[in-house]
ROSE-4610 file (N, C-alpha, C; in Angstrom, 1 decimal, always signed):
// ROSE-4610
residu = [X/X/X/X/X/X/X/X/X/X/X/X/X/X/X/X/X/X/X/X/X/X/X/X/X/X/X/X/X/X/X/X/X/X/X/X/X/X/X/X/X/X/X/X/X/X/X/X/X/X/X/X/X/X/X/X/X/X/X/X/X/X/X/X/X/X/X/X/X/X/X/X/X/X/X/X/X/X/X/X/X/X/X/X/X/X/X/X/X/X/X/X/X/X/X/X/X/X/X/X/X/X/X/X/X/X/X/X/X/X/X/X/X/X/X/X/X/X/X/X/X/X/X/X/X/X/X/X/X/X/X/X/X/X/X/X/X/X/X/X/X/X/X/X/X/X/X/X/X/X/X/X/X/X/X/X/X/X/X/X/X/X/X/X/X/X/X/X/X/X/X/X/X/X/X/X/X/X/X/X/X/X/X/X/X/X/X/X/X/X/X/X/X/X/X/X/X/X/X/X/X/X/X/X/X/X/X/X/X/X/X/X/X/X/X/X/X/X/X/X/X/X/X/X/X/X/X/X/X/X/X/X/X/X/X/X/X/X/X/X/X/X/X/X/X/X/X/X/X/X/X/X/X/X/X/X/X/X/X/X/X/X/X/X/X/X/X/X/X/X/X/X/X/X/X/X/X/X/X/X/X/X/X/X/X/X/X/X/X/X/X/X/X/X/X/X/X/X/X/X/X/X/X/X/X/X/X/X/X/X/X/X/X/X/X/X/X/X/X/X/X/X/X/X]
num = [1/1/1/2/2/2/3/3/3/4/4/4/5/5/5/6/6/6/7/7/7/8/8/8/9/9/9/10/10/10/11/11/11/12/12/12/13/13/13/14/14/14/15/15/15/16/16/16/17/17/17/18/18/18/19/19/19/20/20/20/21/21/21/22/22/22/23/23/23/24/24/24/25/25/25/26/26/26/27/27/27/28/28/28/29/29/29/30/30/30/31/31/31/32/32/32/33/33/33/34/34/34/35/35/35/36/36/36/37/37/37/38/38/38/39/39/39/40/40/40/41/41/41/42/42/42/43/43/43/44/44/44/45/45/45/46/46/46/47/47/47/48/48/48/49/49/49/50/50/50/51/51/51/52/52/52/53/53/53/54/54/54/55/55/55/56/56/56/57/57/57/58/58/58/59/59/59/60/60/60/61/61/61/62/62/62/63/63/63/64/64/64/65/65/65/66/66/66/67/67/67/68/68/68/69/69/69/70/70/70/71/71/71/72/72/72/73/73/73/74/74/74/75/75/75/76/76/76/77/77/77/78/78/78/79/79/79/80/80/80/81/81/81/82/82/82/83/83/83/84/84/84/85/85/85/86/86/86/87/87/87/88/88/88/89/89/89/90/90/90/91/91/91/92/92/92/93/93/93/94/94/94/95/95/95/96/96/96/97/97/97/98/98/98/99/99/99/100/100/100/101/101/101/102/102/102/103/103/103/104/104/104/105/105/105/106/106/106/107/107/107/108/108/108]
x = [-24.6/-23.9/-22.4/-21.7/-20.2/-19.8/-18.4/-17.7/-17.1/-17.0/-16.1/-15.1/-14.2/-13.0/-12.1/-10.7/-9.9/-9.1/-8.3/-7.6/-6.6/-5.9/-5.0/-6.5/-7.5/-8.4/-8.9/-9.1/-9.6/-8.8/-7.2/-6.4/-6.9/-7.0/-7.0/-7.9/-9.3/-10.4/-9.8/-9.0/-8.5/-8.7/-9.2/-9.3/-8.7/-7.7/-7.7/-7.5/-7.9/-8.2/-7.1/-6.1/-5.3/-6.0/-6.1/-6.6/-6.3/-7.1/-6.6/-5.7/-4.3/-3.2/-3.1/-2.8/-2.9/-1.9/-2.3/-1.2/-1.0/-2.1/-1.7/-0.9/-1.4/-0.8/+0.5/+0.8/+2.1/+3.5/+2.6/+3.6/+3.7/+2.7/+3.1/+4.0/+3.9/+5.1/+5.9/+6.5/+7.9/+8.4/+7.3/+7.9/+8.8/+7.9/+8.2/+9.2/+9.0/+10.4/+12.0/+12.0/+12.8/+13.4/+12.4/+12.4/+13.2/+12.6/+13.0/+12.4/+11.2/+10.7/+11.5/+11.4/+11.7/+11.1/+11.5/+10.6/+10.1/+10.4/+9.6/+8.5/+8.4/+7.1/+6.5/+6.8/+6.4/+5.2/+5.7/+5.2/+3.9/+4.7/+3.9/+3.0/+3.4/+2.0/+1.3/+0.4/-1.5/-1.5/-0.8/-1.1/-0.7/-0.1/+1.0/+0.8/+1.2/+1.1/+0.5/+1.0/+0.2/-1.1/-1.6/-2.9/-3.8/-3.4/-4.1/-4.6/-3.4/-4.1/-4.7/-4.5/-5.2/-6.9/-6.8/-8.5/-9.0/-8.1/-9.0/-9.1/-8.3/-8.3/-8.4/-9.8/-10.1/-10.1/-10.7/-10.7/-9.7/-8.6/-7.0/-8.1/-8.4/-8.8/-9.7/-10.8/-11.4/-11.0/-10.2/-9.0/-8.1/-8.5/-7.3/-6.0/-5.8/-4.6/-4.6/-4.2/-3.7/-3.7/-3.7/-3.2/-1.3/-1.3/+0.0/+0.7/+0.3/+1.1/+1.3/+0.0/+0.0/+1.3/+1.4/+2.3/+3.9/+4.0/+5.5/+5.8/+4.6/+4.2/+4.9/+4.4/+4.6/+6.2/+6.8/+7.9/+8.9/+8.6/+9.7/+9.5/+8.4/+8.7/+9.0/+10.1/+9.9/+11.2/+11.6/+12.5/+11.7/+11.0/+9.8/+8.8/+8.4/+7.6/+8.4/+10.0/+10.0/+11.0/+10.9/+11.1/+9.7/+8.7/+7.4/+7.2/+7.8/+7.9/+8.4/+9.6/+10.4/+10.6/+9.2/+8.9/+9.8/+10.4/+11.1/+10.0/+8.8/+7.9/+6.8/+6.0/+4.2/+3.8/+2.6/+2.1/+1.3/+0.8/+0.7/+1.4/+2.4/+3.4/+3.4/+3.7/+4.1/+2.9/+1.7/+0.4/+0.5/+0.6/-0.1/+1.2/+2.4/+3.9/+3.1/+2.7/+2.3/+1.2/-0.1/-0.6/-0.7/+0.6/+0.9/+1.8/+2.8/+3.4/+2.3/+0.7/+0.2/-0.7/-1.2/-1.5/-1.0/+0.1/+1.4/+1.1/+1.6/+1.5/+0.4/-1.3/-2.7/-2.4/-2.1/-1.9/-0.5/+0.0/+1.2/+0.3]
y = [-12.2/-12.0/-11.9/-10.9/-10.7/-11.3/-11.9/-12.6/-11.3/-11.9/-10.6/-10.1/-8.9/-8.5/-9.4/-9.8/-10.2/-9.1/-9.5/-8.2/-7.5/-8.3/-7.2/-6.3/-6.5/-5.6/-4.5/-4.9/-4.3/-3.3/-3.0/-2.1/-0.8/-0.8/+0.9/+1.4/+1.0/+1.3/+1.6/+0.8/+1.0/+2.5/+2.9/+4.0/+3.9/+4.3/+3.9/+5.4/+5.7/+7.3/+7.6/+8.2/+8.4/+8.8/+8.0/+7.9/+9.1/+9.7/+11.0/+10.1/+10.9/+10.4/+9.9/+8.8/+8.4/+8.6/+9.6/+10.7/+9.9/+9.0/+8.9/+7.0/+6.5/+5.3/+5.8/+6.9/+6.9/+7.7/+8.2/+8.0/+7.0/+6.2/+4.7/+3.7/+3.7/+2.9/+3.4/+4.6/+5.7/+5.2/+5.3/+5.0/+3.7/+2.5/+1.1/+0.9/+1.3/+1.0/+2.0/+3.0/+3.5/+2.7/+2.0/+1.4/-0.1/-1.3/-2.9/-3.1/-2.7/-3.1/-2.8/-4.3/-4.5/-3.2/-2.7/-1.8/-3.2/-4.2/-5.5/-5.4/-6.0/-6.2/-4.7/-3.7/-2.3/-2.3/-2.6/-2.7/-3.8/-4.9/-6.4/-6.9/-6.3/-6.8/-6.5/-7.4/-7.3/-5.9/-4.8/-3.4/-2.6/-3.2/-2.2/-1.7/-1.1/-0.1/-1.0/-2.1/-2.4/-3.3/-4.0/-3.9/-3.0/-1.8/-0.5/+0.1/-0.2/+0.4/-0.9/-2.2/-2.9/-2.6/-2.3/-2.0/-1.1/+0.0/+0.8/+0.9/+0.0/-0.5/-1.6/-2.0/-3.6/-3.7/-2.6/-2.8/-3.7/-3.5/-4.3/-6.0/-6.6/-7.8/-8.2/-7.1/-7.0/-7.6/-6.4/-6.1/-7.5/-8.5/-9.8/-9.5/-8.6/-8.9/-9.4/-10.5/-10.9/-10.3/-10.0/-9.8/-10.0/-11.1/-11.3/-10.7/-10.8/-9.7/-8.1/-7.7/-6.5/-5.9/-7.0/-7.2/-7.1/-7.7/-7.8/-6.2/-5.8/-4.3/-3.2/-3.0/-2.2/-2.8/-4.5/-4.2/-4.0/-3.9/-3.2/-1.5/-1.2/+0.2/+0.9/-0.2/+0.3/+1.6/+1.9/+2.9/+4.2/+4.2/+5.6/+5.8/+4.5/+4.6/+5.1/+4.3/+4.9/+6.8/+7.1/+8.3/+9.2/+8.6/+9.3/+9.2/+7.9/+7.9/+8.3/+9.6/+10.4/+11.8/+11.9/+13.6/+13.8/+13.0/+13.0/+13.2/+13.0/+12.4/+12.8/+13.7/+13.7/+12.6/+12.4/+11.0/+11.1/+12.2/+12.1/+11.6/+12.6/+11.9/+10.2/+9.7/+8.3/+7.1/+7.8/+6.9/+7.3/+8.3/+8.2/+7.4/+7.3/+6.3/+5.0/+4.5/+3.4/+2.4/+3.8/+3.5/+3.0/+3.8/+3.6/+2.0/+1.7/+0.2/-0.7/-0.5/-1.5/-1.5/-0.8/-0.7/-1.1/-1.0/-1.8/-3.2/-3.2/-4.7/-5.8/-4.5/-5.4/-6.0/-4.4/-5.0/-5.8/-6.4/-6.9/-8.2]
z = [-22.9/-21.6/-21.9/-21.3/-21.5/-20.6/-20.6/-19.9/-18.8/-17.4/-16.4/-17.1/-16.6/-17.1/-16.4/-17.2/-16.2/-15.5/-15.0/-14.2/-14.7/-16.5/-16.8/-17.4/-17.7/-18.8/-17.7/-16.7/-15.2/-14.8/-14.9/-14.2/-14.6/-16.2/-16.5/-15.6/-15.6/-14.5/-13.4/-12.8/-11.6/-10.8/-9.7/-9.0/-7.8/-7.5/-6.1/-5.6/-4.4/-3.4/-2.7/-2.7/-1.5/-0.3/+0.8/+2.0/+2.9/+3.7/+5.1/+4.8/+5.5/+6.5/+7.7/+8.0/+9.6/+10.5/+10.9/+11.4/+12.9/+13.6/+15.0/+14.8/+13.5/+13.2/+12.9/+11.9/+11.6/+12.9/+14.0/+15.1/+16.1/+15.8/+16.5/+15.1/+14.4/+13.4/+13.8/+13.5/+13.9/+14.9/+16.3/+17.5/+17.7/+16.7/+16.4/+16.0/+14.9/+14.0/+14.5/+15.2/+15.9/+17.3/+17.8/+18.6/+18.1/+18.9/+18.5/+17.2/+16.7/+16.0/+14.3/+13.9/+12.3/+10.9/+10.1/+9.2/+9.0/+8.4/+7.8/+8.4/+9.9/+10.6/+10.5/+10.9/+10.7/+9.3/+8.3/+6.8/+6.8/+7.9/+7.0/+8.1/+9.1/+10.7/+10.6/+11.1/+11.5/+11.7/+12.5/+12.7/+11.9/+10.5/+9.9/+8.8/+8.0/+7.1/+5.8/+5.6/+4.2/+4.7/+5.7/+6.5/+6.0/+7.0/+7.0/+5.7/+4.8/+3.3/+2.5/+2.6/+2.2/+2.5/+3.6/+4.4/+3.3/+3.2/+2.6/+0.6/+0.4/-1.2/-1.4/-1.0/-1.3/-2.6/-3.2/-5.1/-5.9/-4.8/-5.3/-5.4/-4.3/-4.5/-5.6/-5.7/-6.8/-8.0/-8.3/-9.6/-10.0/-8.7/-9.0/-8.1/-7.8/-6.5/-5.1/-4.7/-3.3/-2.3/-1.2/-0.1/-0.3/-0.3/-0.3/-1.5/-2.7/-3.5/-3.8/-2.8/-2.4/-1.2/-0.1/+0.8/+0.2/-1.4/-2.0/-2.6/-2.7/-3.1/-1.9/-1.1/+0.1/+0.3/+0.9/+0.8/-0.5/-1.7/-2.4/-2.6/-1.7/-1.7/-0.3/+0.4/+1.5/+1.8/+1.0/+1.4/+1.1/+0.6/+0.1/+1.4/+2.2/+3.3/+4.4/+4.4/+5.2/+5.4/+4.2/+3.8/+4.1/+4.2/+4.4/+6.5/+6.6/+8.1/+8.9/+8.6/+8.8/+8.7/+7.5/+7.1/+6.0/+4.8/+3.9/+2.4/+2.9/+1.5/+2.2/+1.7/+1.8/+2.1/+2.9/+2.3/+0.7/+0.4/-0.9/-2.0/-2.2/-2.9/-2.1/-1.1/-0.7/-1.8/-1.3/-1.6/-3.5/-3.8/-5.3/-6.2/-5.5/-6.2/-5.8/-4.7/-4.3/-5.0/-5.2/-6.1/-7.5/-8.1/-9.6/-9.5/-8.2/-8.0/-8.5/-7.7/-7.4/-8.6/-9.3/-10.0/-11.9/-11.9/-12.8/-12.8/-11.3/-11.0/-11.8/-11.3/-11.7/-13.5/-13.8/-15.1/-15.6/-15.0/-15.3/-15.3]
């Protein structure tokens, strides 16, 4: 019987999907964050952008990453999000840089 991988041996595998775009989420952020609302909370709320893609890349937990260090993830990339929250950056481009952040990270 082999022992699990740990999670630096786990990253190369790593797959993560760039998700549809959430086109009706990302004009209520916009709205938010134009508005009162913080990019911080925008990024880091129960309704917010690293949430939403946590949902859909659970593999990260899998892989050995946090919640919460996923969360340090999204905010040091937050000038790229919100370059993508403005029409400055595909979400493509936004998600597959994000990916390679989080992905680093596993194997770090």
């Amino acid at each position: 019987m082999t022992a699990p991988a740990s999670p630096a041996q786990a990253a190369p595998d790593l797959r993560l999907h760039v998700p549809d775009e959430p086109v009706e989420e990302r004009a209520r952020w916009l709205r938010d964050v134009l508005g009162t609302t913080p990019l911080s909370e925008v990024l880091t709320g129960d309704a917010g952008i690293a949430r939403w893609l946590w949902e859909r890349w659970q593999v990260l937990e899998r892989s050995g990453m946090t919640r919460d260090a996923f969360v340090q993830v999204v905010l040091g990339y937050r000038r790229e999000i919100w370059l993508w929250l403005v029409g400055e950056r595909t979400w493509e481009q936004c998600c597959s840089e994000l990916i390679g952040r989080a992905t680093r990270r596993i194997a770090a």
